[in-house]
N, C-alpha and C positions, 0 to 999 in steps of 0.2 A: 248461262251456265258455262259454256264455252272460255267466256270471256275471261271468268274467274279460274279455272281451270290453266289456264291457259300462263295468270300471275300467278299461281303457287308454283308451274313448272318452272319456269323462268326464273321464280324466288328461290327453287330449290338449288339448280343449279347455279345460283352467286354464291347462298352457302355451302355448298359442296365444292365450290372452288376454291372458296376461304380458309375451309376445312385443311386442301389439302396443300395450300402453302404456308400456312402456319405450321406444320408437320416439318415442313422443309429448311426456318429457323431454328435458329439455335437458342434452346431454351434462353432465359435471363439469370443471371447467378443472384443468389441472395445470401451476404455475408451479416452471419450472425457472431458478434461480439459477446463474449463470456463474461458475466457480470462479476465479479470477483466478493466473495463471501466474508476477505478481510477488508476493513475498513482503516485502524491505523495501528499504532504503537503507542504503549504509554511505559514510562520508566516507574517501578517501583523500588521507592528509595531504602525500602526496609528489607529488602532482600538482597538490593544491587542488583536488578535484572530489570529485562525489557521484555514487556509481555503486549500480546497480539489480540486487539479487539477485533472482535466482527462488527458488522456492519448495525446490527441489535444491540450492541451495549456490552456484549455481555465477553470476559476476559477467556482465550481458547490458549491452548498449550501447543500450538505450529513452530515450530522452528526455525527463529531466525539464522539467516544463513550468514548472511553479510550486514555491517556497518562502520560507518565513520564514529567516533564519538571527538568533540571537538571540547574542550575546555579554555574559556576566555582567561588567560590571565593579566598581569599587568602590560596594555599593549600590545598583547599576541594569543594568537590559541593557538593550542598544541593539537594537531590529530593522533588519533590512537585507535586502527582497526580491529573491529571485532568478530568475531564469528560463531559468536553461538546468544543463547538468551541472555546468559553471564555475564558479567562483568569480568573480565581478565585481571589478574594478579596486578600488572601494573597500572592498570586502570582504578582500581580499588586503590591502591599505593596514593600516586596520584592524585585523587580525589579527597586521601584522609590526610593528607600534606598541604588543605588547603585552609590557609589561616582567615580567610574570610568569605561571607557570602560570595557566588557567582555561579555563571550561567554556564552551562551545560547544552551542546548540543547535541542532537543524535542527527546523520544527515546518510544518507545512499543507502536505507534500509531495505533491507531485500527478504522476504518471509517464502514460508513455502508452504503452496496450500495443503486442502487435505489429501487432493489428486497427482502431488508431487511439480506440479507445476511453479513456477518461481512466480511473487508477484511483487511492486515498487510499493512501499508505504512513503506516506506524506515523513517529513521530517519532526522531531520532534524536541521541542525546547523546556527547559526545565532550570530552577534556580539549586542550587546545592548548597545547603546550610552546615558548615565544620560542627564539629561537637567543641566545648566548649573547652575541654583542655587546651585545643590546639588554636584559641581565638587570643589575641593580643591583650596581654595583662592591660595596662591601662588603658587602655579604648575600652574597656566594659563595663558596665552599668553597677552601681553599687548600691 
């Protein structure tokens, strides 16, 4: 009886010693990364604006703060900064000045969530089709 007595004492006192130098570390930090609830940008061409999906599918009305819009033209694309959902006056100009298909970038999009925090969206590419006034008389189908 002794015997055993005698290991619980001895066992107590290892973890009680254990006890009390882990007391004497410094906790571990544990950094938790905030999952963001926007997921990307999609242009809608029938309004001229850039609207904000979440990570579910589904279209949220957050406010874009900043972006590039880039338009490819012959050899070059133009940037043109934006700052709001909108398309800008001379961005829409632009855009209806153009006599043939082309691509459209959107690029440094920056949204703002619902907690006012900034966040980066992916870029986003798109083809832009003129209306048909401003399409080249004979290049067009008859």
């Amino acid at each position: 009886m002794m015997k055993h007595f005698s290991k619980i004492v001895f066992l107590t006192f290892i973890f009680a010693g254990k006890a009390l130098l882990a007391q004497d570390e410094e906790p571990q930090t544990i950094r938790v990364k905030k999952e963001s609830n926007l997921f990307k940008a999609a242009f809608d061409n029938t309004e001229l604006r850039l609207m904000v999906i979440d990570r579910f599918g589904n279209a949220k009305e957050n406010k874009i703060v900043s972006y590039t819009l880039w338009i490819k033209g012959k050899g070059d694309a133009k940037p043109l900064n934006g700052y709001s959902n909108s398309l800008s006056g001379e961005m829409i100009n632009t855009l209806k000045k153009q006599t043939k298909a082309t691509k459209i970038f959107f690029t440094e999009i920056t949204a703002q969530e619902d907690d006012g925090h900034l966040t980066k969206l992916p870029n986003v590419v798109e083809a832009w089709f003129p209306e048909c006034n401003n399409c080249e008389k004979d290049k067009r189908r008859k």
